[in-house]
C-alpha positions in Angstrom: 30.0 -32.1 57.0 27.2 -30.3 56.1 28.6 -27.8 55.1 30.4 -30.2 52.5 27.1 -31.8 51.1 25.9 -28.3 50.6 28.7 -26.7 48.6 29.0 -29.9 47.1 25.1 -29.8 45.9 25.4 -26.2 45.3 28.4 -26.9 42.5 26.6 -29.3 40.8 23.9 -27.5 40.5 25.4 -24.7 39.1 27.5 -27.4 36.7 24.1 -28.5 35.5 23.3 -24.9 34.5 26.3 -25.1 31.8 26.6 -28.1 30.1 29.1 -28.7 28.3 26.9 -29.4 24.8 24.1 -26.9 24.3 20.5 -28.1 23.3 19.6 -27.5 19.3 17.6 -24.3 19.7 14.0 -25.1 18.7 12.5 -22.1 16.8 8.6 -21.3 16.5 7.4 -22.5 13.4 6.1 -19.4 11.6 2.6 -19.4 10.7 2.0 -20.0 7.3 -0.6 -17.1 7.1 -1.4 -14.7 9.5 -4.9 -12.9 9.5 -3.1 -9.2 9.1 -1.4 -10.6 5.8 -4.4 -12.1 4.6 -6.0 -8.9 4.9 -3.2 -6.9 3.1 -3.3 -9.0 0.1 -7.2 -8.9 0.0 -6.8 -5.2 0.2 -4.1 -4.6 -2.7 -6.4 -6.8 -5.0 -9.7 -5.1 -3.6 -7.8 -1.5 -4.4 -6.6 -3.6 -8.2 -10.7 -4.4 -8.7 -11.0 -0.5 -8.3 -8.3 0.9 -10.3 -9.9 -1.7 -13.1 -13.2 -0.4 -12.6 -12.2 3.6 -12.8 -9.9 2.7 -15.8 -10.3 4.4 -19.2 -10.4 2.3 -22.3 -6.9 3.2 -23.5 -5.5 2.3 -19.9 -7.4 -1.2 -19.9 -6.0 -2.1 -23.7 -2.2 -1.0 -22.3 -3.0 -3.3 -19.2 -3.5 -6.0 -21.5 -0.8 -6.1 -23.6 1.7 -6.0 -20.6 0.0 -8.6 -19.1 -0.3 -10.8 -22.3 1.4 -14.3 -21.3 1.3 -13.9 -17.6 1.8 -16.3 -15.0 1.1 -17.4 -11.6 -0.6 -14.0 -9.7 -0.3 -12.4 -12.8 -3.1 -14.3 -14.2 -4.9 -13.2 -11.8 -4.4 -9.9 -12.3 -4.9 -10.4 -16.4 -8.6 -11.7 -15.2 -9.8 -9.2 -13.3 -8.9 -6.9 -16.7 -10.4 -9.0 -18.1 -14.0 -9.1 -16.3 -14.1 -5.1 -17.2 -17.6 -4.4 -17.7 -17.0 -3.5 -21.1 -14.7 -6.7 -22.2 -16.2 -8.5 -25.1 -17.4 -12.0 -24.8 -14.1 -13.3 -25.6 -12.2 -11.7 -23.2 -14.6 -12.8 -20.5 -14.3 -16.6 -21.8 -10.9 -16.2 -21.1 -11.0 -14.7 -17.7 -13.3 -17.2 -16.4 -10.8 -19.6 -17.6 -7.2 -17.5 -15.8 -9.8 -17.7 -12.8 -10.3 -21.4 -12.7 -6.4 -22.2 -12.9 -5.3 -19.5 -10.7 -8.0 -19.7 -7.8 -6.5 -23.0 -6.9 -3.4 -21.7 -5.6 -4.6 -18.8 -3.3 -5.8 -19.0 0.0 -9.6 -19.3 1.0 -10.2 -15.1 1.5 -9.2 -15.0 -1.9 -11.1 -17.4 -3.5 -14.0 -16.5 -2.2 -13.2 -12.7 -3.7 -12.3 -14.1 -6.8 -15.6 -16.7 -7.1 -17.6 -13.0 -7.0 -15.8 -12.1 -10.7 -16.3 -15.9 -11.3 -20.0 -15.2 -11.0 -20.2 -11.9 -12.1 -18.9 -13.3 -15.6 -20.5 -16.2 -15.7 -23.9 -13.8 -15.8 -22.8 -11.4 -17.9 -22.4 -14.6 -20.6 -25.4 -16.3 -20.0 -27.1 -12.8 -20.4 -25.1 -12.6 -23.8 -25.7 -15.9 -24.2 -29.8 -14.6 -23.8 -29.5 -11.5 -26.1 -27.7 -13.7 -29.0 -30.5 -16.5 -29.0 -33.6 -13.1 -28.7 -31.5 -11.5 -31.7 -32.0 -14.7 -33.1 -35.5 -14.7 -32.6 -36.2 -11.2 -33.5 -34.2 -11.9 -36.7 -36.8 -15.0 -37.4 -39.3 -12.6 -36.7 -38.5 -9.8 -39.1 -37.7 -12.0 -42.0 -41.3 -13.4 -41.5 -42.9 -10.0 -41.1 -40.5 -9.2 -44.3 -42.2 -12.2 -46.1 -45.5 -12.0 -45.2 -45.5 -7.8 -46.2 -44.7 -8.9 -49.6 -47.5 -11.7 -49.7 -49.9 -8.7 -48.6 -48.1 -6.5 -51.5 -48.7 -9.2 -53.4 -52.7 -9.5 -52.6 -53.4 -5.8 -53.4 -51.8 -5.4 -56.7 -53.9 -8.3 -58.0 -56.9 -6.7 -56.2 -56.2 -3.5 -57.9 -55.5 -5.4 -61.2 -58.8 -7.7 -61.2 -61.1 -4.5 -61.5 -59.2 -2.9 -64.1 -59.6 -5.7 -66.0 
C-alpha cells in the first residue's frame, strides 16, 4: 500500500512540474539608464566640446549652416558651436537660449555638463555686457576731453590776440 501512496505522490508531483498552461513569462524591466551609458554619452559630447574648441573658423561657419534648424539633440549640438569662444554676442544669445529648451530633456550628468556652457556664456555676456557700457563711458569721456581741448584752443587764441591788440 505504500508502495501505492508513493508512486501515487511521486506522479503528481511530477504532473505538477508540467502544467498544462504555462505561466506569462515575466521579463526584467530594463533599466532606463545604466551608469556605463551615461558615461558614453557624456563622453561623445565631452570629445564634441573638444572638436569645437580645436575647430578652425571655416569648420565652425560649415558646422553651422548644417546644423541651422536643428532639433531635439541637435540643438544641443548647435549650442555648444555656438558657445565657441570666438561666437559673437548673438550667437551666444542664442545658444544660451538652444540650452534652456534642450537641457530639460537630458538626464542629470548632462545637465550639469551643459549648465558649465550655460555659465560660461552667461559670463562671457555680462563681460560684453561690461565692455559695451566702459566703451560707453570712455566715449563720454573723449567727447568731453574733445570739448574741453577746443575751449582751451579757444582761451589761447584770445590770449594771443589781446596783446596784439
Amino acid at each position: 500500500m505504500t508502495r501505492v501512496w508513493l508512486c501515487g505522490v511521486l506522479a503528481l508531483v511530477l504532473a505538477g512540474c508540467s502544467l498544462p498552461y504555462s505561466l506569462p513569462h515575466q521579463r526584467q524591466p530594463e533599466p532606463a539608464w545604466s551608469p556605463a551609458s551615461d558615461a558614453d554619452e557624456l563622453h561623445g559630447w565631452l570629445q564634441l566640446a573638444a572638436t569645437v574648441m580645436a575647430s578652425s573658423e571655416a569648420e565652425r561657419q560649415r558646422q553651422l549652416q548644417l546644423l541651422r534648424g536643428a532639433r531635439g539633440e541637435d540643438q544641443l549640438r548647435l549650442a555648444l558651436w555656438l558657445s565657441h569662444p570666438r561666437a559673437s554676442l548673438g550667437q551666444r544669445q542664442q545658444a544660451q537660449q538652444l540650452f534652456r529648451q534642450g537641457t530639460a530633456g537630458v538626464n542629470t550628468r548632462l545637465q550639469q555638463f551643459f549648465s558649465l556652457y550655460q555659465g560660461y556664456n552667461q559670463e562671457l555676456l555680462s563681460l560684453n555686457r561690461q565692455l559695451g557700457e566702459r566703451q560707453q563711458q570712455v566715449d563720454s569721456l573723449t567727447k568731453k576731453l574733445n570739448e574741453l581741448a577746443s575751449i582751451d584752443e579757444q582761451i589761447n587764441e584770445r590770449r594771443y590776440q589781446e596783446p596784439a591788440q
